[in-house]
C-alpha positions, 0 to 999 in steps of 0.5 A: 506440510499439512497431510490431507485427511479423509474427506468425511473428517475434514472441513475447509474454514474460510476467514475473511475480515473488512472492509480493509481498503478504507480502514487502510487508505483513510489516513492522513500521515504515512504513519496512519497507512502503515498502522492500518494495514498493520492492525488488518494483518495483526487482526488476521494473525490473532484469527488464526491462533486458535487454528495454530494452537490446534495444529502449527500446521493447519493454515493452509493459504497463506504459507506461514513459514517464516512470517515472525508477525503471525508467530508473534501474535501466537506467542513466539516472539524471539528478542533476537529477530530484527524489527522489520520482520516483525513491523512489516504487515505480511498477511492478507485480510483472509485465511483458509483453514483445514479443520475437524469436520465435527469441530468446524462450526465451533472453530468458526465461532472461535475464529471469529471471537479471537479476531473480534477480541483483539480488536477491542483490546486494542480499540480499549487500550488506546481509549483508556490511554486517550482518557485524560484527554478526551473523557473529561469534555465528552460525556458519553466517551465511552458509549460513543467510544465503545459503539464505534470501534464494535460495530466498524469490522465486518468478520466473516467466517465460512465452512465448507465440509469436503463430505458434500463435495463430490466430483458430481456435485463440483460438475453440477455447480459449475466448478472448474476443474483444477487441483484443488476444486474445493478451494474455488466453491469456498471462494465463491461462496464467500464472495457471494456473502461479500457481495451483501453490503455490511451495514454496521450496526451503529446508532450513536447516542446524541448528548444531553441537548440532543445534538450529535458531533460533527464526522470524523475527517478521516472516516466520514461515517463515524463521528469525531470523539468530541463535543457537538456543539460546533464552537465548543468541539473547535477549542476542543481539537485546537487544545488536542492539537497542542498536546504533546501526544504519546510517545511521539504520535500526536493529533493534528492541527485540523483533525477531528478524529472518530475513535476508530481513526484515533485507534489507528493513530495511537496503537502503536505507542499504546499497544503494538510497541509494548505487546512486541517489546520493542521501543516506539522509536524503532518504528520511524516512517518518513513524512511525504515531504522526506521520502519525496527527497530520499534521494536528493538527500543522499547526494553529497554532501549527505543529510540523514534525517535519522542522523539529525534526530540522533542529535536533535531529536527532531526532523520534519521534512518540511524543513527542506522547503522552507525559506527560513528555520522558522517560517511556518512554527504552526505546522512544525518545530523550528529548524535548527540553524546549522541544519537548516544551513546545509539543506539552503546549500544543497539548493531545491529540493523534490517536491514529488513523491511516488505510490507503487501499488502491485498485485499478481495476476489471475491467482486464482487461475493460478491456484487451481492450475490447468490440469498439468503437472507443472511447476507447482503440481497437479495435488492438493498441495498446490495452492500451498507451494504457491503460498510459499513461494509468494511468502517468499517474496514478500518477506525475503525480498520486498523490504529489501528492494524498496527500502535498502536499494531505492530509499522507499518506505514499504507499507505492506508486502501480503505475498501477491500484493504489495504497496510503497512509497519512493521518490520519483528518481527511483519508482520505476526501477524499484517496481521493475526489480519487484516484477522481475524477483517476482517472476523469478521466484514464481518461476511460471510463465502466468504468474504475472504483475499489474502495477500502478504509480501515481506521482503526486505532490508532497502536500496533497492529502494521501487520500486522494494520492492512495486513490489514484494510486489504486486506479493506476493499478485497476488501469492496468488490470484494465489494460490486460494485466502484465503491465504498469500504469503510471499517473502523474498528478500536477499541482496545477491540476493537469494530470496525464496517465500511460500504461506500459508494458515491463518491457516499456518500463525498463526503457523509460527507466533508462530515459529517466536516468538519461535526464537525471545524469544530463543536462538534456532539455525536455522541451523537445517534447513540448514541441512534439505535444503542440503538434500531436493534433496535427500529426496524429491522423498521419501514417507513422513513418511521417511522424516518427519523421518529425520526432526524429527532426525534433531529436535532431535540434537537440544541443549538447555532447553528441554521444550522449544525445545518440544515446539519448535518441536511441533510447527515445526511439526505443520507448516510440517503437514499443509504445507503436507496438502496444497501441491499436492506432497511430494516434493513440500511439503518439499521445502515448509516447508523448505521455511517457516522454513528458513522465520520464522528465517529470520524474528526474526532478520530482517536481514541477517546475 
């Protein structure tokens, strides 16, 4: 634990690299999402090192210990640590550092250069690997390589000498009062640079005819590395698109892809697998179409995809909703036949998979504390114990919930954030665990969770599915924070949305295991949606009445529907809480019951 220096020694540096939320969502496989949010966290772990080479303990948020990424970035790399903890992303976009006063603008500029450095190395690995494909029909591959990937990031460092940091002058800004008041005026003040748009400093060179190429798909600010002419770039990507790739990772049929996406794409098999060590095979992210059937494929008799390339070497979840092994050989390699007769046996398989994006709350509030000496103290080291406690749960806890006891795939875990993909069986009660090991290892009564779910389609682009996703999440913030917001997107293009408190959630839950585990029919919610116009304006006894009355017509084992109905009532009477009227109430319940359904057969018919 760092020991705090006198103040006219010590400076705070504040590291901050973007924009993060595009680099990252900008994908088009699932692959992508990790390998961004991976080069994000790689590229903050190589900000710090020259701050880690100068003290091991100087990074002062986020907590470091035990995070195998970032000693991995620094040299420490053990052949013995399993390959999650070094594939999972673990650190956020930012750091704050502790450093010499007189050493502090130097160190900055070091931060900077480090993270910058990376990038281009990374960003020069990938294009010297891309050059026997692309060099020889683009004449400018490397000026037009070279200008995108140096001008995308935006680094931005921060210090703040604790010398100028009076108690008066924290007064006079207007700093709250808190443990750590330096840490708030650090914030802010980077918050303000934010605030000023990066404009990238970037102005491609046109060809030899003058002519530019049309933009990359993926990130629409950066041209594809190809030729301008319209015609010519078509033959182009259609020949990228047959390459075999590299180590796995190929281009796809109708991309058209800027150096910066292309560098997302192959920096794993180019770069990360050989700087870790570790063979490109080790990191294996499902498709879409497989983590939307994670669960279906574990029933009896079980199909394990990663079975079936031990024997084949291939498996492509679109397999799982073809109608013969051959049907569709432009967008995957023909299914092998024996296999392809097991998953016709296992019948129809879902169709839908689930986003879960979670945050803590109010952290800063957090951070800086009330004045008391509660959990976490009333010192300067209370942002650090904070940190701690969420490294805590991002690496101990995170993995395991998502991926070993709810078939999911777990993109990132940065200590307060986390983002997933699971099947929709399993969504609900993942992101319940999630909030209660939260709360558990927070261990204070503020430290909260807002998540968003968004439910959608195997083949919609993951643009749009991360979009929704995240305004689930900022739905939720919306709503007062400690809740769940869960969107489901319909291919026909209805889309419902519901917030809920974790209470809420825990009992839909129980409703989607009530349709997974019966034959219960949903249609009495059909029923009870053609009637909300009418019931709506009516008090609320008359229409937990009529539900009731609908419950009632149900067919089936008695037993089960009592506890079936309990469990309806259950989510009426918490939704009737959460609401401010009777009719925002019942479209609320009608919602979640309609979900819940949805979400036991993960598709939509």
């Amino acid at each position: 634990m760092p020991k705090w220096s006198p103040q006219s020694e010590t400076a705070l540096l504040s590291f901050s690299l973007g924009p993060v939320q595009t680099f990252i969502e900008s994908a088009r496989t699932v692959r992508d999402l990790w390998s961004g949010s991976y080069i994000v966290a790689w590229l903050t772990a190589a900000a710090m090192k020259p701050i880690r080479e100068l003290d091991g303990t100087r990074v002062l948020l986020p907590s470091l210990d035990g995070n195998r990424l970032a000693d991995a970035v620094s040299g420490q790399l053990f052949q013995s640590e399993r390959h999650s903890q070094l594939l999972t992303p673990c650190l956020p976009n930012r750091f704050v550092a502790e450093v010499p006063a007189k050493r502090a603008k130097d160190l900055a500029t070091t931060v900077e250069e480090a993270c910058f450095n990376e990038w281009q190395t990374i960003a020069d690995a990938v294009k010297e690997a891309l050059r026997g494909q692309f060099s020889q029909s683009v004449s400018n591959y490397d000026d037009l390589w070279d200008l995108q990937t140096k001008s995308y990031f935006e680094i931005r460092t921060m210090v703040l000498p604790l010398v100028d940091c009076s108690a008066e002058t924290l007064d006079r800004l207007g700093i709250p009062h808190g443990s750590f008041r330096e840490l708030d005026l650090l914030a802010g003040a980077m918050n303000a640079r934010r605030a000023v748009r990066h404009v990238p400093d970037y102005f491609p060179p046109p060809d030899e005819r003058g002519r530019f190429p049309v933009k990359c798909n993926l990130l629409g600010s950066y041209e594809q590395i190809g030729p301008a002419e319209f015609e010519a770039a078509s033959r182009f990507w259609q020949d990228r698109a047959r390459w075999s790739g590299r180590r796995g990772t190929r281009i796809g049929k109708y991309e058209r892809l800027c150096a910066v996406s292309l560098t997302k794409r192959f920096a794993w098999p180019v770069y990360f697998c050989q700087k870790l060590n570790i063979d490109p095979k080790a990191l294996r992210y499902e498709d879409t179409a497989t983590i939307a059937a994670a669960s279906w494929l574990r029933t009896n008799p079980p199909i394990v995809p990663q079975e079936e390339r031990n024997k084949t070497r291939i498996w492509n979840g679109l397999w799982l909703h073809w109608s013969k092994c051959d049907e569709n050989l432009e967008d995957a390699d023909e299914c092998p036949k024996e296999l392809f007769d097991r998953i016709r046996a296992k019948g129809k398989a879902p169709t839908y998979y689930a986003i879960l994006m979670a945050d803590g709350d109010r952290m800063g509030q957090l951070l800086r504390g009330d004045g008391t000496n509660d959990e976490f103290g009333n010192d300067r080291q209370r942002p650090l114990r904070i940190s701690q406690r969420l490294t805590e749960f991002a690496l101990k806890h995170a993995e395991r919930i998502v991926e070993q006891e709810h078939d999911g795939e777990l993109i990132y875990a940065g200590g307060d954030d986390a983002l997933a993909l699971l099947p929709t069986t399993s969504v609900l009660n993942a992101a319940v665990e999630l909030e209660t090991k939260y709360r558990e290892i927070m261990k204070h009564p503020k430290a909260t969770v807002s998540a968003g779910i968004a439910v959608v389609h195997y083949k919609e682009d993951l643009r749009f599915a991360m979009k929704m996703a995240r305004e689930a999440e900022k739905s939720a913030k919306g709503a007062g924070r400690n809740c769940l917001t869960l969107t489901i997107c319909r291919r026909s293009g209805e889309h419902s949305t519901a917030t809920m408190g974790w209470d809420q959630v825990a009992v839909v839950e129980r409703l989607v295991g009530s349709y997974c585990q019966t034959t219960i029919s949903d249609r009495w919610s059909y029923k009870l949606r053609a009637m909300v116009s009418t019931l709506e304006g009516l008090p609320w006894p008359v229409i937990e009445t009529e539900c009731d009355r609908i419950l009632k017509r149900l067919e089936g084992n008695e037993a089960v529907l009592e506890e079936f109905r309990l469990t309806i009532r259950a989510i009426r009477e918490l939704t009737k809480i959460r609401s401010k009227t009777n009719a925002e109430a019942l479209r609320t319940f009608v919602i979640l019951a309609q979900s819940a359904s949805f979400l036991a057969r993960g598709r939509g018919e």
